[in-house]
C-alpha positions in Angstrom: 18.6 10.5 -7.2 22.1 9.0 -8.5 22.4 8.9 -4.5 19.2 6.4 -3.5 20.9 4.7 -6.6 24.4 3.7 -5.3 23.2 3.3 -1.5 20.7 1.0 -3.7 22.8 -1.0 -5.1 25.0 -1.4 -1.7 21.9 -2.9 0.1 21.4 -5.3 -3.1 25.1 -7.0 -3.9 25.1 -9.4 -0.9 21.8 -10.7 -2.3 22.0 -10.7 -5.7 24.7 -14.5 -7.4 25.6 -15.4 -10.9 29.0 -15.7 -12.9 29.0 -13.0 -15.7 32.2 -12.8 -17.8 33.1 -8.8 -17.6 36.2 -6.9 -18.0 36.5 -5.5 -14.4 38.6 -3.0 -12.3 41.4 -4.2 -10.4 40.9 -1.9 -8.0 39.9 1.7 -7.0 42.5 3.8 -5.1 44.4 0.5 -4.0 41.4 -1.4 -2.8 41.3 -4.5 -4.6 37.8 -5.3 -6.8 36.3 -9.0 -6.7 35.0 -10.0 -9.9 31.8 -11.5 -8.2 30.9 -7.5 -7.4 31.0 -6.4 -11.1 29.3 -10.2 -11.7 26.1 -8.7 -9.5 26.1 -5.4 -10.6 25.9 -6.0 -14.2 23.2 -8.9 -13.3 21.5 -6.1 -11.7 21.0 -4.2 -14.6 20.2 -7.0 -16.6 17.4 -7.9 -14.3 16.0 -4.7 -14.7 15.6 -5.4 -18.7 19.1 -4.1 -20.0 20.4 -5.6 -22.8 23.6 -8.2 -22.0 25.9 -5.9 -24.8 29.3 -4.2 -24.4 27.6 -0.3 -23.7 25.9 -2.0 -20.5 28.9 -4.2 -19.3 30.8 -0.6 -19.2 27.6 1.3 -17.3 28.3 -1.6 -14.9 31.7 -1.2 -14.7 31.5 2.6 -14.1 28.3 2.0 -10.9 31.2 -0.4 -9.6 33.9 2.0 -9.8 31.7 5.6 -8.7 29.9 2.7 -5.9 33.2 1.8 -4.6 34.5 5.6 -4.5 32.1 6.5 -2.4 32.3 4.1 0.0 35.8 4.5 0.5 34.8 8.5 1.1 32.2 7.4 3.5 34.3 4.4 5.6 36.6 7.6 5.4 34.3 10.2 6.7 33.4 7.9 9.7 30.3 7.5 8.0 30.0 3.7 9.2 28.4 3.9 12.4 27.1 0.6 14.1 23.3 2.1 13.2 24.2 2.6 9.5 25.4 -0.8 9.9 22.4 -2.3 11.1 20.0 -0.2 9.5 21.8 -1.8 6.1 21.6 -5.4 7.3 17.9 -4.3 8.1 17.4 -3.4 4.1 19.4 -6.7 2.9 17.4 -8.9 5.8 13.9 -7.4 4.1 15.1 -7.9 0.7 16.1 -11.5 1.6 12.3 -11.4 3.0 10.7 -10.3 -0.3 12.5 -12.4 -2.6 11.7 -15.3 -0.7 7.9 -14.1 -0.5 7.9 -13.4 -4.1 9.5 -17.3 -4.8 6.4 -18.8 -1.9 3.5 -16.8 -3.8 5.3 -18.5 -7.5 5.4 -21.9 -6.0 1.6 -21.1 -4.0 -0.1 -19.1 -6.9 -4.1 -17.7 -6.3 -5.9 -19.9 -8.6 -8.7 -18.2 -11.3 -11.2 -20.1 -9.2 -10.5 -18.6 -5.8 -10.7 -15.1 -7.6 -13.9 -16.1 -9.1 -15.6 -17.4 -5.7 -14.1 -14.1 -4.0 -15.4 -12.0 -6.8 -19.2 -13.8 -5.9 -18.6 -13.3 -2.4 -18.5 -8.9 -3.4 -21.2 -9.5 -5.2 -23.3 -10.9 -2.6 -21.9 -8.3 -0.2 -22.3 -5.2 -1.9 -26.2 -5.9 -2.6 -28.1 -4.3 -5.5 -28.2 -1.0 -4.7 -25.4 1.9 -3.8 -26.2 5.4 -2.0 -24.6 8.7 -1.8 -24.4 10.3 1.6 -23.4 13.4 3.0 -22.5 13.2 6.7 -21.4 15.8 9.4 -18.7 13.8 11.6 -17.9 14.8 15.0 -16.9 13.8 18.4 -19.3 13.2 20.7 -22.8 12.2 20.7 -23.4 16.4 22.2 -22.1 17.8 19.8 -24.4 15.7 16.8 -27.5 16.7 19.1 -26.2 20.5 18.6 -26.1 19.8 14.7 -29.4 18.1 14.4 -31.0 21.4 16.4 -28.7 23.6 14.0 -30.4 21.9 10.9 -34.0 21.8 12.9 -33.4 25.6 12.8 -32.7 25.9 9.3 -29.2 25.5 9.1 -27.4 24.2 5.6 -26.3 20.8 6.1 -23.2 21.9 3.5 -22.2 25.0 5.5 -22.1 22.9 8.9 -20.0 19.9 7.6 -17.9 22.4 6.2 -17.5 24.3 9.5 -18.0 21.2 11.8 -17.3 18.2 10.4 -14.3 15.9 11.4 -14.0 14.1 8.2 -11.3 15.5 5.8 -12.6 13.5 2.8 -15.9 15.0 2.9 -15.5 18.1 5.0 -15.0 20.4 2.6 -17.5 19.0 -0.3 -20.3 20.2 1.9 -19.9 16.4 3.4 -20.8 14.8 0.3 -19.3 10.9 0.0 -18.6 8.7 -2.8 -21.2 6.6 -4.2 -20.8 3.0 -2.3 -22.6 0.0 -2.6 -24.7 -0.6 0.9 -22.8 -3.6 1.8 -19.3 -1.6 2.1 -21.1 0.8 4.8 -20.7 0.4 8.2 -23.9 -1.9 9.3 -24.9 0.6 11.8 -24.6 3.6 8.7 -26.8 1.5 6.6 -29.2 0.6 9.0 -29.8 4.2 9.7 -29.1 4.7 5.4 -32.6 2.4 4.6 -34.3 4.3 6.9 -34.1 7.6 5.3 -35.8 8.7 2.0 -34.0 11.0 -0.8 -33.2 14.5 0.6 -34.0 13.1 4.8 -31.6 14.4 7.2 -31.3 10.9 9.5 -33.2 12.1 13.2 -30.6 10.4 15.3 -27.1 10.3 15.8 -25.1 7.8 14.6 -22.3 5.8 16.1 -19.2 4.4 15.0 -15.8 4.5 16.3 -15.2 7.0 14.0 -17.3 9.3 16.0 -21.1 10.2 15.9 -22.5 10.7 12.4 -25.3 13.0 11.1 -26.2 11.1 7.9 -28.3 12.6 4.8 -29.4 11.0 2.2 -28.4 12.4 -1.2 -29.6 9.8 -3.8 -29.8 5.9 -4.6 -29.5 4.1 -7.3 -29.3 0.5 -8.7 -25.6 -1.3 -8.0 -23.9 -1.1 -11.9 -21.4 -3.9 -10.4 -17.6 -3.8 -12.2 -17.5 -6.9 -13.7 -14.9 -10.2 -12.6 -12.3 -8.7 -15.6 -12.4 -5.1 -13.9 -12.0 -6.3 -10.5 -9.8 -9.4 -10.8 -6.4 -7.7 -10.9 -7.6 -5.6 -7.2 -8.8 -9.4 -5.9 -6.0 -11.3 -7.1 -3.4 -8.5 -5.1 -5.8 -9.0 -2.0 -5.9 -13.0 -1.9 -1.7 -12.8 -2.2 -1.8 -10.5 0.8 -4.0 -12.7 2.5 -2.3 -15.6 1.5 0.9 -14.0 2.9 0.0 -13.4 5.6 -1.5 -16.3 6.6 1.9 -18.2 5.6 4.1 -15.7 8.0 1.4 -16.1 10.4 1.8 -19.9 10.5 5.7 -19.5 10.3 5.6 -17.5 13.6 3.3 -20.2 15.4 5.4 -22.9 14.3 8.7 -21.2 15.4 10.6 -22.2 18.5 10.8 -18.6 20.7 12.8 -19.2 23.7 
């Protein structure tokens, strides 16, 4: 761990400005010591909720020193390929990246309305009621008509989706799912779903580009729908993706690629 720690703080000191007044190092085994770097790595701890106090100036003091020592060893060891090279660039390039993503969603913030009108737009999705299905999952749409004369035959749905069934989640419940409200099913699942009654094994095969379903219907029951307080803090992180993306999707058609 103290390792990720130091190569941590290499990819960070390019990045990271501000004039701290600390006693520093004048060097480490005749390698001279710019203030600026003990500057950035006591801001570092700082940032990371350290109090500015004489015990953490000399913490800082001593990650400069060790940080230093073992970059020597490795420049040393021949440790500085050109891959290591880039590969660090590549770390200080997406860190650049972030902080200026984290600065563009400050100065672009998701308002409490958009959350709201997303959180209605769920609501209207998900519908009013949610189901619990188990499903055998496999391959082709031969191998569902083999299950569906299996269970004709008086086969346990459980034992075949454990045996048979391609989907890991379920496979080895029996192929029993998570509740989920009808409007986060496939369409072609619920379709087939609303056709089937409590305890009905569904008489076709289903298909999705998952694979080919058999679908049975467990239980239903009325949506109990989390309310805008629950859900805001999962909508608010999904608008800021989407709003990210958007933005770096409208940087890269606006850029000049010769």
């Amino acid at each position: 761990m103290r390792i990720l720690y130091f190569i941590s703080r290499i990819l960070l000191l390019p990045l990271v400005f501000g004039v701290l007044p600390v006693g520093a190092a004048q060097s480490v085994n005749g390698q001279a010591i710019a203030q600026n770097r003990l500057d950035t790595m006591l801001a570092l701890r700082l940032a990371a909720g350290q109090k500015d106090e004489e015990s953490t100036r000399q913490q800082a003091r001593e990650d400069l020193i060790r940080l230093e020592v073992l970059m020597q060893a490795a420049r040393k060891a021949g440790a500085e390929t050109p891959l290591v090279r880039a590969q660090a660039q590549n770390a200080a390039d997406n860190v650049l990246v972030r902080a200026y993503l984290q600065q563009w969603m400050r100065q672009n913030p998701v308002s409490k309305e958009a959350v709201a009108r997303e959180y209605e737009a769920i609501k209207a999705r998900s519908g009013t009621q949610e189901l619990q299905l188990r499903q055998i999952l496999v391959a082709s749409e031969d191998d569902a008509r083999k299950v569906l004369a299996q269970l004709a035959s008086g086969s346990k749905f459980e034992d075949l989706a454990q045996l048979a069934s391609r989907d890991g989640n379920s496979r080895l419940q029996g192929g029993l799912m998570s509740w989920v409200p009808v409007g986060a099913l496939n369409p072609v699942i619920a379709q087939e779903a609303a056709k089937l009654t409590k305890g009905q094994t569904s008489k076709q095969p289903v298909q999705t580009p998952a694979g080919f379903h058999v679908l049975r219907l467990e239980d239903s029951r009325p949506l109990n729908m989390p309310s805008l307080e629950q859900l805001q803090p999962q909508i608010l992180r999904n608008l800021e993706n989407q709003a990210v993306e958007a933005h770096v999707r409208q940087l890269r058609e606006q850029a000049l690629v010769k």
